[in-house]
C-alpha positions in Angstrom: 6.3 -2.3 6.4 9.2 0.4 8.2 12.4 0.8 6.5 14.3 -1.1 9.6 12.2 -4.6 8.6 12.8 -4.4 5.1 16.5 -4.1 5.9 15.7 -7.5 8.5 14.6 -9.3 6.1 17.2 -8.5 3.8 19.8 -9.9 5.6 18.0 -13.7 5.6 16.7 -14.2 2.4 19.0 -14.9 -0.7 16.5 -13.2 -2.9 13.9 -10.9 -3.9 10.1 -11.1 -5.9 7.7 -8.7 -5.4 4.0 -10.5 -5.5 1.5 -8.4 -7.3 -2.0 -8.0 -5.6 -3.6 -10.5 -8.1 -0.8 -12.8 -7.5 1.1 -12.5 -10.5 5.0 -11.6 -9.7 6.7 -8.3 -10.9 9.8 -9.9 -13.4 13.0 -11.2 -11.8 14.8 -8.6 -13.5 13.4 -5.9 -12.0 15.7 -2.4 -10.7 15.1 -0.4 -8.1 15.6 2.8 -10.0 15.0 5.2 -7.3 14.5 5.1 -3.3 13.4 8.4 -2.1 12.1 10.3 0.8 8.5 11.9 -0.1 6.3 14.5 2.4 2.7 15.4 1.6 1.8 18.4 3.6 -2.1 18.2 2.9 -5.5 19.4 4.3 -8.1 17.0 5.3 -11.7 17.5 4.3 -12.5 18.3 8.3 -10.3 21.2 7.9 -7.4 19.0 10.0 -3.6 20.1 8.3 -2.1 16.6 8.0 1.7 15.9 7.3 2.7 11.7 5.6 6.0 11.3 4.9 6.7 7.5 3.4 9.7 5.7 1.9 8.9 5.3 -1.6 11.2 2.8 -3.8 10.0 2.7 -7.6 10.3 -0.7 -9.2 10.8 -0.8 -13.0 11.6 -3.9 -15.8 13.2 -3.3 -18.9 13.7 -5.7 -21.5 17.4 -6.9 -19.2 16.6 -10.0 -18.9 19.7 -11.4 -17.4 19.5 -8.6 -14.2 19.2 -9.7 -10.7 18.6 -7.8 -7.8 20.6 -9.5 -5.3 19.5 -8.8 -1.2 23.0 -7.0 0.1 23.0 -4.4 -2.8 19.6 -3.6 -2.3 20.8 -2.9 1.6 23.8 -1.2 0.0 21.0 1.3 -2.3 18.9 2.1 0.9 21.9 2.8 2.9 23.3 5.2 -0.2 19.7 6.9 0.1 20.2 7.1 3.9 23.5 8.9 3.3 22.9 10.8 0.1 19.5 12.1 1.4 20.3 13.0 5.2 24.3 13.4 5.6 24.1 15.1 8.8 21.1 13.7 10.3 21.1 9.9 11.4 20.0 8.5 8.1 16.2 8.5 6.8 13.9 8.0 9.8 11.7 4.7 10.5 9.1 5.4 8.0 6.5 3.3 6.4 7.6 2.1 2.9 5.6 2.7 -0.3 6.6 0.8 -3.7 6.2 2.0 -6.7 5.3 0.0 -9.5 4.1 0.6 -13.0 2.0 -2.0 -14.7 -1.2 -0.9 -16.7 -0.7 2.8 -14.9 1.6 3.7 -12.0 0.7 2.0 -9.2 1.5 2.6 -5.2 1.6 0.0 -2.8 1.9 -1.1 0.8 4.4 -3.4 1.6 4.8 -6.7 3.6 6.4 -9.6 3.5 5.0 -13.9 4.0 8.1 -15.3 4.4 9.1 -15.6 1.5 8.3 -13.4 -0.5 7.4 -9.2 -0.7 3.9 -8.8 -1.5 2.7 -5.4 -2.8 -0.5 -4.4 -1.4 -3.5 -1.9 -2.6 -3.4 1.2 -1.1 -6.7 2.3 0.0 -8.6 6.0 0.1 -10.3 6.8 3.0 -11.7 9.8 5.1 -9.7 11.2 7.6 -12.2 13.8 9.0 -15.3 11.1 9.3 -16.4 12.7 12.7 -17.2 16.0 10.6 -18.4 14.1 7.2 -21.6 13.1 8.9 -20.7 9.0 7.3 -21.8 6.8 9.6 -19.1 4.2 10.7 -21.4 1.3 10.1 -24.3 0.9 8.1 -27.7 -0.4 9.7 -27.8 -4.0 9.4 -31.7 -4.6 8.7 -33.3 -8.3 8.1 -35.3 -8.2 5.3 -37.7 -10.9 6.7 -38.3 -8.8 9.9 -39.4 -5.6 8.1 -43.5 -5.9 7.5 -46.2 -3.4 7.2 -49.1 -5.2 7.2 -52.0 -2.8 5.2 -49.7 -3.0 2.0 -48.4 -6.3 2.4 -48.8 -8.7 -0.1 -49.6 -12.5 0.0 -49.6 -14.9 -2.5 -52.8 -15.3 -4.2 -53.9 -11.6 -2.7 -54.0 -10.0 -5.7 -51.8 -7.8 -5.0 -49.6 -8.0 -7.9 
């Protein structure tokens, strides 16, 4: 999800739970202790020189129990961040969203939304250089019935076994 949706959706919803990937819910009283702008200048394993820049907001619940994030001040925070973080520019470009969220171990997560609620999503490693890997894009589907070599084979009662 792109900063501009998350802002969307912000304005028609009266308010916000973040759905874990196992389907559990981060708390209500959850903050949104920091929205930030992060760039990874980075070298794939093909030798490629990659630049990712995401917009990463951390989640975090403490033990205040009576907090509630309400829609317009998250708006309010992003547009701070937009201000704070690029004062002359335009505000913080269109960029994909990453959330933040510790549970067991600092997690990071995609972002989208079902209607109702934000759902946080596994990020996933991958190869960006699989043309010069040599990993094939599929493996070879084989039937096991269909593979026979008839001088080794064996059949029941052959003795074989």
């Amino acid at each position: 999800m792109k900063l501009s949706e998350i802002k969307k959706i912000l304005q028609t919803v009266e308010t916000i739970n973040f759905q874990l990937p196992d389907g559990t819910f981060v708390p209500e009283y959850f903050h949104v202790t920091e929205i930030g702008l992060i760039t990874k200048n980075f070298i794939d394993c093909g030798g490629t020189v990659r630049k990712e820049t995401v917009v990463n907001f951390q989640l975090w619940d403490a033990n205040d129990y009576e907090h509630r994030l309400k829609p317009q001040k998250l708006v309010h925070i992003i547009e701070l961040s937009e201000k704070v973080l690029f004062p002359i520019a335009t505000g913080i470009e269109d960029f994909e969203i990453e959330v933040e969220y510790q549970d067991t171990t600092i997690g990071k997560y995609d972002l989208d939304f079902n209607g109702k609620d934000f759902v946080l999503l596994n990020k996933q490693t991958a190869c960006l250089a699989m043309d010069k890997c040599g990993i094939p894009t599929e493996k070879q589907k084989v039937t096991l019935s269909g593979i026979s070599n008839e001088s080794n084979s064996c059949t029941p009662g052959g003795s074989c076994c």
